[in-house]
N, C-alpha and C positions, 0 to 999 in steps of 0.2 A: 505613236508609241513612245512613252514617256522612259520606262526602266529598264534596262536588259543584262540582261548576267551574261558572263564570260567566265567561264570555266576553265585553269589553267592559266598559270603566267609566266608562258615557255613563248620564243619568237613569236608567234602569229597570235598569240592568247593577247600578250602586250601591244600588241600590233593593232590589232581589232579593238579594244579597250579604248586606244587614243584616238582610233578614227572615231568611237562611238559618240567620244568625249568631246571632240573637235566639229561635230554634227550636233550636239545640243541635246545628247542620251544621258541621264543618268546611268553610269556604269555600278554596277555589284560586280568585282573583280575578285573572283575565289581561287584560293590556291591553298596545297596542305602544306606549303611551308611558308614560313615569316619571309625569309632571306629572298625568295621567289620572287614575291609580293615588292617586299624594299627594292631588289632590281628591277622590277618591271616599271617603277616609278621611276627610281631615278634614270632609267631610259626613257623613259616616255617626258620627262623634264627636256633632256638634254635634248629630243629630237624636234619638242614644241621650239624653245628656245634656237635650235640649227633653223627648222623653218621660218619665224618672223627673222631671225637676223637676213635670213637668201630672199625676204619677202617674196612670200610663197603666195599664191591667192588661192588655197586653196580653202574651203569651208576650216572654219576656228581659227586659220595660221592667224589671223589679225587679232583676235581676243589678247589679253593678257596670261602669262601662263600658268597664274594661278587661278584663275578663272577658269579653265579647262581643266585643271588638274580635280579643283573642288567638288567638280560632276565623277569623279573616280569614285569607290568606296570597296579599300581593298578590307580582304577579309580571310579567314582562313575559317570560317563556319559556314557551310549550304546551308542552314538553316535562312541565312540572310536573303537568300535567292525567290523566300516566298513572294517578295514583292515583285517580280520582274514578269511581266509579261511574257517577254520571249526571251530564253537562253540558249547562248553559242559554246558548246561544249567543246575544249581542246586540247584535253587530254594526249597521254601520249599512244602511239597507236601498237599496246598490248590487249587484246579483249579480256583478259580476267580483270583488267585497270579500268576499263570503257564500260563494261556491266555494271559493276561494280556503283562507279558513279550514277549510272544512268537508273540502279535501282535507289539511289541517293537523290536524285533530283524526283524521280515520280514520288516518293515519300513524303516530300519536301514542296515541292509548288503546287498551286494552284490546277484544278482540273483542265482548265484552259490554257492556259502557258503553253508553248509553242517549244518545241525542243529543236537544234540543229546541230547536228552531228559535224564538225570539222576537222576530216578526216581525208586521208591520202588515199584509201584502197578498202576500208571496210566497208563491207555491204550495210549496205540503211536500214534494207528492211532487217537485217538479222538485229540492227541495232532498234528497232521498232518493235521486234517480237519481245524485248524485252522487257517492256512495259504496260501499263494500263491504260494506254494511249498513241495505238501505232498510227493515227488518222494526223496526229498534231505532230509527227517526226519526219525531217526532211534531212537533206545535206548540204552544208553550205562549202563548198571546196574555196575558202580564200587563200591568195598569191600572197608570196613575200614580194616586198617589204609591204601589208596591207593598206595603210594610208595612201598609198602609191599607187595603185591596180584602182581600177575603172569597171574591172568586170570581175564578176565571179559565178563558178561555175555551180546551180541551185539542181539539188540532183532527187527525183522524185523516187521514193518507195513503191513497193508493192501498197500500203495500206493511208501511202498518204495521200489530204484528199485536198480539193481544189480551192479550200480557203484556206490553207496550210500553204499553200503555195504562194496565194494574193499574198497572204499575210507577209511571209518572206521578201516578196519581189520588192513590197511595201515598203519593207524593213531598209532593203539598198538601196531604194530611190531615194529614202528620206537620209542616206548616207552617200547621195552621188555615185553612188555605183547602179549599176546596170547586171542582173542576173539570168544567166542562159539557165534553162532548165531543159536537162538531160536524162535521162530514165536512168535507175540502178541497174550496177554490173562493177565486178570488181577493177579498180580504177578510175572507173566512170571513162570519161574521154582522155582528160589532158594528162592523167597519170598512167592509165593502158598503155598511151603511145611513149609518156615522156620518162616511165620507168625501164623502159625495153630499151631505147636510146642510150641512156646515162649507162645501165648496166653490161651494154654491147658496148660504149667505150673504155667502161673501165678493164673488159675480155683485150681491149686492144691493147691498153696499157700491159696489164699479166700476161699477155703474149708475145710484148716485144716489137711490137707492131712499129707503138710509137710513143714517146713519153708524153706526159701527161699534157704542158705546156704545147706541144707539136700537136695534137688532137682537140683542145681546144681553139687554139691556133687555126686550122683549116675551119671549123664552125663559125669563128667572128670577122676571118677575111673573105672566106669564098663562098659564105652564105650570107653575111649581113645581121648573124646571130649580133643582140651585144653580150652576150656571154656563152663559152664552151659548154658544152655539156658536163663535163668534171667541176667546172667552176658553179653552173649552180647545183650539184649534187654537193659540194662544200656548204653553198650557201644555204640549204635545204636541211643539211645533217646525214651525215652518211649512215648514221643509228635509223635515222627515218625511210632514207632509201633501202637500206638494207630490208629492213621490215616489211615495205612496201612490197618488195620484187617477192619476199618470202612469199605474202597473203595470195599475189596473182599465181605466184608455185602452185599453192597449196588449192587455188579455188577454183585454177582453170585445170591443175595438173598435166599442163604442158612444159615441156623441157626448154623451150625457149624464154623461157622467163627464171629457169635457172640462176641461178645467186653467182654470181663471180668471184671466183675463191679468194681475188686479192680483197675487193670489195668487205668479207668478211673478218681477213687479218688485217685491214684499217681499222675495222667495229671494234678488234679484240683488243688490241694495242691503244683505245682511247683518241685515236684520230678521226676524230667525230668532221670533220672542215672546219669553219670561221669559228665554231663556238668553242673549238679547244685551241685553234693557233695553227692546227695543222691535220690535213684531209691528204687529199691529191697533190693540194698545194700547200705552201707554210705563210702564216698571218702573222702581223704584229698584233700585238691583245695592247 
């Protein structure tokens, strides 16, 4: 698989883009704004660059790093996406933003083109009903920091069919990664369990339980976690979490997945974690 589009160039959009790029992919890097675009690069610059200086051996870290960069092709038109075989959709996770696109790429690529949803908690197949092609629509749940992760979680629809799947598995092998595949359900696995977790610590914080630094704290000494639960809902976006725990409310309509009301006056107040300076915790930018 020679070209792949990447949709979005928000953490994991930019993320994905350098793995593909550091793996020998032609990237099409789509985003609806310039400034997006300009930072996803000049991150993806500085992180090639951090890697060969730590000599890293990971696939690309030895190339030069305008050589990896040259396989990028940012852009702010889908139309550019026709050529891409397979694209990794990464939008943020609003469904009137997610259709939207998704009725933008079915317009736009190739009857073939392989679509992958990357996505925290939205059902696949609902994101499959929305096209001309639910057989070629999967899930691909990638980990921050993407370059980094070894595995990801490859999540089957209702309508997707078994060379959607090779195709996928294909896709991370030929990127060193390794793909579990999970059947749809809201969450899938690692976000069902690991957004009931984060959002039951942050009840512990708003309750007084225990501050933030203290409940993270028990997770990385007396489990061996290397990080709290709070510290990756920072590292994650608390805009993301929040949204996430919303979708399981609203799909499974159980009260244990209830939203954490500090949880939400962090959203409201702009204390997003790492990407504004300050979540649970406070960052230097």
């Amino acid at each position: 698989m020679r070209t792949v589009g990447v949709v979005g160039a928000g953490t994991i959009g930019r993320g994905l883009a350098q793995s593909l790029a550091m793996t020998g992919h032609e990237v099409v890097l789509v985003d609806i704004a310039e400034e997006a675009l300009d930072d996803a690069l000049a991150q993806i610059r500085r992180d090639l660059r951090f890697a060969r200086m730590l000599g890293a051996q990971s696939a690309g870290a030895h190339e030069p790093v305008d050589t990896v960069l040259e396989r990028l092709r940012p852009t702010t038109d889908h139309a550019e996406l026709k050529a891409a075989e397979f694209v990794v959709e990464n939008v943020v996770e609003d469904w009137d933003v997610k259709s939207e696109v998704y009725r933008i790429l079915d317009s736009v690529c190739p009857e073939e083109t392989v679509f992958a949803a990357n996505t925290s908690c939205v059902p696949i197949t609902r994101i499959g009903a929305q096209t001309r092609r639910p057989d070629r629509i999967l899930g691909m749940h990638f980990m921050n920091p993407v370059p980094l992760k070894p595995v990801v979680e490859v999540i089957r629809a209702v309508h997707t069919s078994d060379a959607t799947v090779e195709t996928a598995l294909r896709l991370l092998s030929g990127m060193g990664k390794e793909g579990i595949v999970v059947n749809d359900s809201p969450g899938f696995v690692s976000n069902r369990v690991m957004m009931l977790a984060v959002n039951e610590a942050a009840y512990l914080v708003y309750e007084g339980v225990a501050d933030a630094a203290s409940v993270d704290r028990i997770f990385t000494t007396c489990f061996g976690h290397r990080m709290g639960m709070l510290e990756t809902a920072d590292l994650i976006g608390l805009d993301t979490i929040l949204r996430s725990v919303e979708v399981l409310h609203e799909r499974f309509g159980d009260s244990k997945y209830r939203p954490c009301p500090l949880l939400r006056q962090l959203v409201d107040a702009g204390y997003l974690g790492r990407k504004s300076g300050r979540g649970f915790h406070t960052y230097e930018q």
